[in-house]
C-alpha positions in Angstrom: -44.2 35.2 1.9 -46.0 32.4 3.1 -49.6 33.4 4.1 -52.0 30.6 6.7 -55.6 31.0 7.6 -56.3 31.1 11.4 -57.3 27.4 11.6 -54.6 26.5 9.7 -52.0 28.4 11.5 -53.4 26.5 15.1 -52.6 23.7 13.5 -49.4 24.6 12.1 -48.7 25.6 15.9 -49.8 23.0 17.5 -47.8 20.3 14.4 -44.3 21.9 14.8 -44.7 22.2 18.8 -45.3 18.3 18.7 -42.5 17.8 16.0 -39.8 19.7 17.9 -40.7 17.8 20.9 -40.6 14.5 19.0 -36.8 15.6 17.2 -35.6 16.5 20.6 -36.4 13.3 22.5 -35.6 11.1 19.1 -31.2 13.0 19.2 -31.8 13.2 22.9 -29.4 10.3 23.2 -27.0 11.2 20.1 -26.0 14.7 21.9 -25.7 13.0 25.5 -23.3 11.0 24.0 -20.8 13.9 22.8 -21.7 16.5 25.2 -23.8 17.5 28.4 -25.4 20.5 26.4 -28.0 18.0 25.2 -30.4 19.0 28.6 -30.1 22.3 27.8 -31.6 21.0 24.3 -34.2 19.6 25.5 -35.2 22.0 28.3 -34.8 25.2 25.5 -37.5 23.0 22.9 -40.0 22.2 26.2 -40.2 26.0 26.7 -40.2 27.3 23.6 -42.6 24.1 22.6 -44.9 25.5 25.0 -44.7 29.1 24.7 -45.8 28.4 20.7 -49.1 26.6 22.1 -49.7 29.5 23.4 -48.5 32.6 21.1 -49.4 32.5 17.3 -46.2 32.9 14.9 -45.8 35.9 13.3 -44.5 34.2 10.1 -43.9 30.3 9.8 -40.8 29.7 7.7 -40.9 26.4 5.4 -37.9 24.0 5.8 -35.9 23.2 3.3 -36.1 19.3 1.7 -33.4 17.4 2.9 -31.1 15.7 0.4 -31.0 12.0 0.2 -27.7 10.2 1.6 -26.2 7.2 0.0 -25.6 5.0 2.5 -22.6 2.8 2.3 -23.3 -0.9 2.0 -21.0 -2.9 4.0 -20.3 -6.6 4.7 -21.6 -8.4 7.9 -18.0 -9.2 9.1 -15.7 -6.4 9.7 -12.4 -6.3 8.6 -9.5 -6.1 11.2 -6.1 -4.8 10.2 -4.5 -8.2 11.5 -6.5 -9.8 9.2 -6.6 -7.5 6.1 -2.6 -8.1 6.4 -3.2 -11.9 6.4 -5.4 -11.9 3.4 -2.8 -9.3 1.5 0.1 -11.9 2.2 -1.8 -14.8 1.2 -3.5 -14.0 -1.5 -1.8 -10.9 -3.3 -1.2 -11.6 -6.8 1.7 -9.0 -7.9 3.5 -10.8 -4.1 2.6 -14.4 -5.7 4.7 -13.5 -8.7 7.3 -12.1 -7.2 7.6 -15.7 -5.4 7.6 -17.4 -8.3 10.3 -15.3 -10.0 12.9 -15.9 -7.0 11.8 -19.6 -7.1 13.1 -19.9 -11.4 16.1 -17.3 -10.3 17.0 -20.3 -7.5 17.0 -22.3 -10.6 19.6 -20.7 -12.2 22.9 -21.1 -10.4 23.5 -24.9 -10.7 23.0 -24.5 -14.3 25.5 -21.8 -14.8 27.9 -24.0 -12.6 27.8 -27.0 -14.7 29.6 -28.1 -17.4 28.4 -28.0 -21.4 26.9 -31.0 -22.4 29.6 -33.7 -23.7 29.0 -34.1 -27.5 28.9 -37.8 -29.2 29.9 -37.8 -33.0 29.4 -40.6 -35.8 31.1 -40.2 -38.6 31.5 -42.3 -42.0 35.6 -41.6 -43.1 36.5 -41.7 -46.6 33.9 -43.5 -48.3 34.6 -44.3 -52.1 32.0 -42.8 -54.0 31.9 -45.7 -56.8 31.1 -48.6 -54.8 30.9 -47.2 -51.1 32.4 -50.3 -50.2 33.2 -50.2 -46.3 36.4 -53.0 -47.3 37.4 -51.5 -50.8 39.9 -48.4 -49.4 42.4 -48.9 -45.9 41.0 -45.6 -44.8 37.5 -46.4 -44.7 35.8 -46.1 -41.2 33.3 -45.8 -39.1 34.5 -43.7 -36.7 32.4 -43.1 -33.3 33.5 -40.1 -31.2 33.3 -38.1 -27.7 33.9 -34.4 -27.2 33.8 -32.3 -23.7 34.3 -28.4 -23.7 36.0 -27.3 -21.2 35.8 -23.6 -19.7 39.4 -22.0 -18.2 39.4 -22.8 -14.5 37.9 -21.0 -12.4 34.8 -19.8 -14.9 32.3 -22.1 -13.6 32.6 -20.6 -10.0 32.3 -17.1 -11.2 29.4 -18.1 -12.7 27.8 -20.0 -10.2 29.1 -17.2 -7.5 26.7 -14.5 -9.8 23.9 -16.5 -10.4 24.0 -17.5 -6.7 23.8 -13.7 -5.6 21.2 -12.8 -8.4 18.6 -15.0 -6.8 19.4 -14.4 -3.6 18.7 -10.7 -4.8 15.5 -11.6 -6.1 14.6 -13.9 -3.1 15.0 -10.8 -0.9 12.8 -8.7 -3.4 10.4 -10.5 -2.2 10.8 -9.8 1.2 10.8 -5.9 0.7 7.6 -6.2 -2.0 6.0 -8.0 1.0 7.0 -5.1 3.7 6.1 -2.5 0.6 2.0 -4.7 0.2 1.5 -4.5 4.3 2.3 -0.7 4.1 -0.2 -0.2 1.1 -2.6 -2.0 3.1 -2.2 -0.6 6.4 -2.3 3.2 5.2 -5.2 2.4 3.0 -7.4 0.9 5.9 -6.3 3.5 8.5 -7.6 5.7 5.2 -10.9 4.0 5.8 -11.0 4.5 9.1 -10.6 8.0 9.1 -13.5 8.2 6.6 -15.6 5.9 8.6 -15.0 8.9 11.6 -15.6 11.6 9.9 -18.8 10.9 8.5 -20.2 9.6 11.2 -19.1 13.0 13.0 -21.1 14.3 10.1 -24.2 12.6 10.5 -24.0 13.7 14.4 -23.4 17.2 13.1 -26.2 16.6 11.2 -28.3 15.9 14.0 -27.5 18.8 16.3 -28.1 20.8 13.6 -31.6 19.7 13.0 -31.8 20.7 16.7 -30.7 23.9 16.6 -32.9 24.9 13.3 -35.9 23.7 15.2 -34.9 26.0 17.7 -34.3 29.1 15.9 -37.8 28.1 13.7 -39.1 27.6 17.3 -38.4 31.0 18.4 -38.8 32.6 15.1 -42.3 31.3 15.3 -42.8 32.9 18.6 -41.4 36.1 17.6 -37.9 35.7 19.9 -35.8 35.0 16.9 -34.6 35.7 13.5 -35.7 34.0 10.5 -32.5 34.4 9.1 -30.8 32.1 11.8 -33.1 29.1 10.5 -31.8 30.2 7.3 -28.4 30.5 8.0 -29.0 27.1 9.8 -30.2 25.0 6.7 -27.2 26.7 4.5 -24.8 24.5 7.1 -26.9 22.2 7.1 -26.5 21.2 3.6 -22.8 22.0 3.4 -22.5 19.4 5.7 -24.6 17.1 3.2 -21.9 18.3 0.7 -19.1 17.2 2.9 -20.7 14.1 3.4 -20.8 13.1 -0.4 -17.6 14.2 -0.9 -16.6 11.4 1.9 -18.7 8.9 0.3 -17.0 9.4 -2.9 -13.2 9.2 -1.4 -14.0 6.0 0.6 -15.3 4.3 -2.3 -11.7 4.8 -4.4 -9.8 4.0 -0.8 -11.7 0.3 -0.7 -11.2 0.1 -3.9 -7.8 0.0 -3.9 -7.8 -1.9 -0.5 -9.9 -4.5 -2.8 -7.2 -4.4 -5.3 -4.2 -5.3 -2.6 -6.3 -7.9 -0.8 -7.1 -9.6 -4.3 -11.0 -9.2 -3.7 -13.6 -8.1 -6.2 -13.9 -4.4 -6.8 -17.3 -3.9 -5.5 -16.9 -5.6 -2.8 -17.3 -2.9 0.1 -15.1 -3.2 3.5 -16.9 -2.6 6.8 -14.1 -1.8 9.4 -15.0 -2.6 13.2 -17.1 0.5 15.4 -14.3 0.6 18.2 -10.7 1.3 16.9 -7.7 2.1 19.8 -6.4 5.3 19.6 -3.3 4.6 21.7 -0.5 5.4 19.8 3.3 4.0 21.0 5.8 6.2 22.4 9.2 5.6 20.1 13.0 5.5 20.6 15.4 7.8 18.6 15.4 7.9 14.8 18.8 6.5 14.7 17.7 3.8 15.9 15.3 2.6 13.0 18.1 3.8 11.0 20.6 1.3 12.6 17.9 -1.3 12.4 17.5 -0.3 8.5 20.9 -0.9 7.6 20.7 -4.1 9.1 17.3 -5.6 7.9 16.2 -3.6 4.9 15.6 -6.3 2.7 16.0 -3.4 -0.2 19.6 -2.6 0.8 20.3 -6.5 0.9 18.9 -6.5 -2.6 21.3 -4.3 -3.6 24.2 -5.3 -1.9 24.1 -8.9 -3.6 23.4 -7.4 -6.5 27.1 -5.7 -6.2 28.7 -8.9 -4.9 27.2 -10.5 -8.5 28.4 -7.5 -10.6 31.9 -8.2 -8.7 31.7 -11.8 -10.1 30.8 -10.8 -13.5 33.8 -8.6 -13.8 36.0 -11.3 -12.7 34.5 -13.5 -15.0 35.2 -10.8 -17.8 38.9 -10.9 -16.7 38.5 -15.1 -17.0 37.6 -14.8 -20.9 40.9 -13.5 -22.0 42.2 -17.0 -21.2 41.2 -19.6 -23.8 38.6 -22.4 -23.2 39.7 -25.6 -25.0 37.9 -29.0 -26.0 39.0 -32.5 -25.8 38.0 -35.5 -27.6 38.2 -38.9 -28.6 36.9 -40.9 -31.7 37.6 -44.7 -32.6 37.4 -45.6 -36.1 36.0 -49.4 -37.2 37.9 -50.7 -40.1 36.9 -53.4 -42.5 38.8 -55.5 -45.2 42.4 -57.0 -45.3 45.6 -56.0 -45.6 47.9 -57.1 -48.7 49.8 -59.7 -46.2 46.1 -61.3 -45.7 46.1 -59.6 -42.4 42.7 -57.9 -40.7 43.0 -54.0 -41.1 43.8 -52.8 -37.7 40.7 -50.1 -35.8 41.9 -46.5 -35.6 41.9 -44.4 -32.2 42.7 -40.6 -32.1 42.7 -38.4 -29.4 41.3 -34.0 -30.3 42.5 -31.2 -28.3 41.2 -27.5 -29.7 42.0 -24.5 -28.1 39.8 -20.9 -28.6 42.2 -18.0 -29.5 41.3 -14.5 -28.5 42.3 -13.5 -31.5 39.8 -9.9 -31.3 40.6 -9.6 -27.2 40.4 -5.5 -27.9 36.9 -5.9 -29.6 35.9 -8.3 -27.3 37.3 -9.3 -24.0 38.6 -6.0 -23.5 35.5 -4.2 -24.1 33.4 -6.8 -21.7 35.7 -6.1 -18.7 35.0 -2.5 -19.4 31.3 -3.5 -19.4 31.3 -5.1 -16.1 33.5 -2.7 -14.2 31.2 0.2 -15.3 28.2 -2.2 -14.1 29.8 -2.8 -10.9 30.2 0.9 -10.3 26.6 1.5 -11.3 25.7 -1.2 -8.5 27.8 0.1 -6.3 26.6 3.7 -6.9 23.1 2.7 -6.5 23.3 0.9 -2.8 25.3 4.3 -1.7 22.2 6.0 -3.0 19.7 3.9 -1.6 20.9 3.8 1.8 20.8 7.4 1.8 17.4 7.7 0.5 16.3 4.6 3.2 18.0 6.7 6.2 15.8 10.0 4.6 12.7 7.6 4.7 13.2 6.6 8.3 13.6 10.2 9.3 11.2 11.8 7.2 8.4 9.0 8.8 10.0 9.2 12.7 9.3 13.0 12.6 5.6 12.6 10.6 4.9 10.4 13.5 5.9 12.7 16.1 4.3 15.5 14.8 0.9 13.5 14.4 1.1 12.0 17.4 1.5 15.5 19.4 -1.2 17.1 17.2 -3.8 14.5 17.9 -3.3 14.4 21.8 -3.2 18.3 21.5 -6.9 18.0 20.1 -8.2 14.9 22.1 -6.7 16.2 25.5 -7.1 20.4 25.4 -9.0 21.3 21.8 -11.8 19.2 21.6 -13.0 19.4 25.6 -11.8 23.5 25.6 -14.4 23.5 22.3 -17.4 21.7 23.5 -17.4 23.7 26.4 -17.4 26.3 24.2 -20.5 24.9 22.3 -22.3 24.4 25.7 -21.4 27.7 26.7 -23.2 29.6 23.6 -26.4 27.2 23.2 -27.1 28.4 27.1 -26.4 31.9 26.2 -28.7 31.5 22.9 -31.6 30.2 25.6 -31.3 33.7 27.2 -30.5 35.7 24.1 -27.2 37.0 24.9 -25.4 35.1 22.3 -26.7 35.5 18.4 -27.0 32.2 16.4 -24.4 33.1 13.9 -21.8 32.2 17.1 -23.8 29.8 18.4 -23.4 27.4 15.2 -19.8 28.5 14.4 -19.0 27.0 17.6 -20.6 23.7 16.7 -18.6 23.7 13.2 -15.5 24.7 15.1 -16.2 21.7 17.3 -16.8 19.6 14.0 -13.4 20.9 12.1 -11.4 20.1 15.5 -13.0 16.2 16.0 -11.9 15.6 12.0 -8.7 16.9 12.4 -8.2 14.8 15.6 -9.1 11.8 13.4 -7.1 12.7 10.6 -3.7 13.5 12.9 -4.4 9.6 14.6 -4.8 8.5 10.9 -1.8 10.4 9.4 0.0 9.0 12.4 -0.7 5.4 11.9 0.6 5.8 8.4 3.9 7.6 9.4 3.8 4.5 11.9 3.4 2.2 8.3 6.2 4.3 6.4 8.5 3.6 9.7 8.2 0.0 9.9 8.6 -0.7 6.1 11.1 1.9 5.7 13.0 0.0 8.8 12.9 -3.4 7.6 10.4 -4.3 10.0 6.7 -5.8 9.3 4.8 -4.0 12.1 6.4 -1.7 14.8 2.8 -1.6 16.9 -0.9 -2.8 15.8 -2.7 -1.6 18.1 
């Protein structure tokens, strides 16, 4: 129990009439912005401002400390979506490898089309190992040769045919690890967004809060109230504080990972822009996006050439049973002279060698059982992923939808129905016909429905992201 002397407690009257007076006019323009009750603010602290100068309080009640709010440093430029996409594609570095992956797999098919390198031989023939005379035995020589392996026909196609699809396979992984990074990044900064929202619906919570405590301390002061609404007051008060950490924390992580996609230092915080659109885009039929998916899904093109190659490498397999083969020609130099006084004539000779499949059920036969249970596996996996790709489209199309009707349910009926509401009770608090209890479970009611407004634009903007990467396409509407 706090206890004043009478000098002090003129002075404590005349202090909090001139401090409520001063809060008021200070959050005037805060509460005018979200809702007409803010006259009725104003006009309930001049009365009860000047009914204190006159009555002394029966017993003052001390406010509680408020708790100190980190505030968010941010950069000077905000970031747009447009260009927090730009920078992702530019500068990503897990997208930058993937480019340079598909550019070695492009690499690959003119090498697996060409021949083996032609082999030269030199070779010194039946040298005798007493003299090593070069003239001394006829079948002494110096024999220079050429060789060139030779695959069966129609290897060096089926090669080139798999290498061919294989980087066009990784070419298009680059596509879909592109539409994948823009989905990242668009989900995380409508994340941000969200956060940005809510907590400044906080800190005008916050606000109307302080307005109603000095209030209820007001008319507590007077002897019109209840000292357990100022209480009850600064218990919401700092659950809101609470909240407001907690959002704090979460947007932290969520630019750090937006950091992380756009390639930028960690603690490098992201200020988004004040004014975001709200519109959201009315869409066609799921089966449409599905249609479009099969079509431009670079994930289902991946796969598909990833088939055509495994259908080439069991070809191939069949190819091995036949043999490859080897040709070459040598020319051996001769010196000395015959017994009739005659120069020793050069020799020429002429090498075909054939490979035998000698172990075709150890080898060949096993390989072309190889590459037929690969191809099934390949073919398997597309029949999967197109199902899973038509679930994706679906499963987004119908998040959308649902988002979309819950946040114009909120913004068009909810929100207006509940500041009414709040409007309602703070004029029936100025006459004492509504308690405070209801009075401030109104405003929270009015919070909870303005976050859950944001977070149904926010979760539908991501279903929006899901859709468009899930359909192949890179944005279906920024607005």
């Amino acid at each position: 129990m706090i206890s004043l002397s009478p000098n002090r407690r003129a002075r404590a009257r005349g202090n909090s009439a001139l401090t409520t007076t001063r809060r008021a006019s200070r959050t005037n323009a805060i509460y005018q912005r979200r809702t007409p009750a803010a006259s009725l603010i104003v006009f309930l602290l001049a009365g009860v401002a000047t009914d204190v100068a006159a009555r002394a309080p029966t017993e003052p009640v001390a406010t509680l400390a408020e708790p100190a709010l980190a505030t968010p440093e941010l950069f000077l430029t905000a970031l747009t979506l447009p260009e927090a996409l730009r920078i992702a594609v530019d500068g990503n570095p897990g997208l930058a490898e993937m480019r340079s992956r598909a550019q070695a797999a492009a690499q690959v098919p003119s090498q697996a089309g060409s021949l083996p390198d032609p082999k030269i031989n030199l070779n010194a023939l039946n040298l005798p190992v007493d003299t090593f005379s070069r003239s001394q035995e006829a079948m002494t020589q110096m024999q220079f040769g050429v060789s060139q392996s030779f695959p069966f026909p129609g290897t060096l196609r089926l090669r080139r045919e798999a290498a061919t699809y294989e980087a066009e396979a990784a070419s298009l992984s680059v596509d879909e690890a592109r539409l994948r990074l823009l989905r990242d990044v668009k989900k995380a900064w409508w994340e941000l967004a969200y956060l940005d929202r809510a907590m400044a619906i906080i800190r005008d919570n916050l606000t109307l809060i302080d307005q109603f405590i000095d209030i209820a301390n007001t008319k507590y002061g007077v002897g019109k109230g209840l000292q357990q609404d100022v209480l009850l007051g600064q218990v919401e008060r700092g659950r809101l504080h609470d909240r407001m950490l907690q959002l704090q924390g979460m947007r932290g992580v969520m630019a750090a990972r937006l950091n992380a996609s756009l390639a930028r230092p960690q603690n490098a915080l992201v200020k988004l822009p004040e004014r975001i659109d709200e519109a959201l885009p009315s869409l066609p039929v799921p089966g449409q996006f599905i249609s479009e998916a099969e079509q431009q899904r670079p994930l289902l093109a991946v796969l598909a050439n990833k088939v055509n190659a495994a259908e080439a490498n069991r070809e191939l397999a069949e190819k091995s049973r036949y043999p490859n083969f080897s040709l070459g020609a040598n020319y051996g130099f001769r010196d000395g002279m015959n017994p009739n006084g005659s120069s020793r004539a050069d020799f020429f000779s002429v090498m075909l060698s054939v490979d035998i499949p000698l172990y075709a059920g150890n080898k060949q036969r096993r390989l072309i059982s190889q590459r037929s249970a690969e191809l099934s596996a390949q073919n398997d996996a597309l029949l999967d992923t197109r199902n899973q790709v038509s679930a994706e489209v679906q499963a987004a199309w119908y998040a959308f939808s649902q988002a979309q009707e819950q946040s114009q349910l909120f913004r068009g009926g909810i929100i207006p129905q509940s500041r009414q509401t709040v409007e309602s009770m703070l004029a029936g608090y100025q006459v004492n016909k509504v308690d405070f209890l209801n009075l401030v479970q109104s405003q929270i009611s009015l919070y909870n429905f303005e976050q859950q407004y944001w977070r149904a634009l926010t979760q539908a903007r991501q279903a929006l992201a899901d859709l468009a990467a899930a359909s192949g396409q890179e944005s279906i509407d920024e607005n």
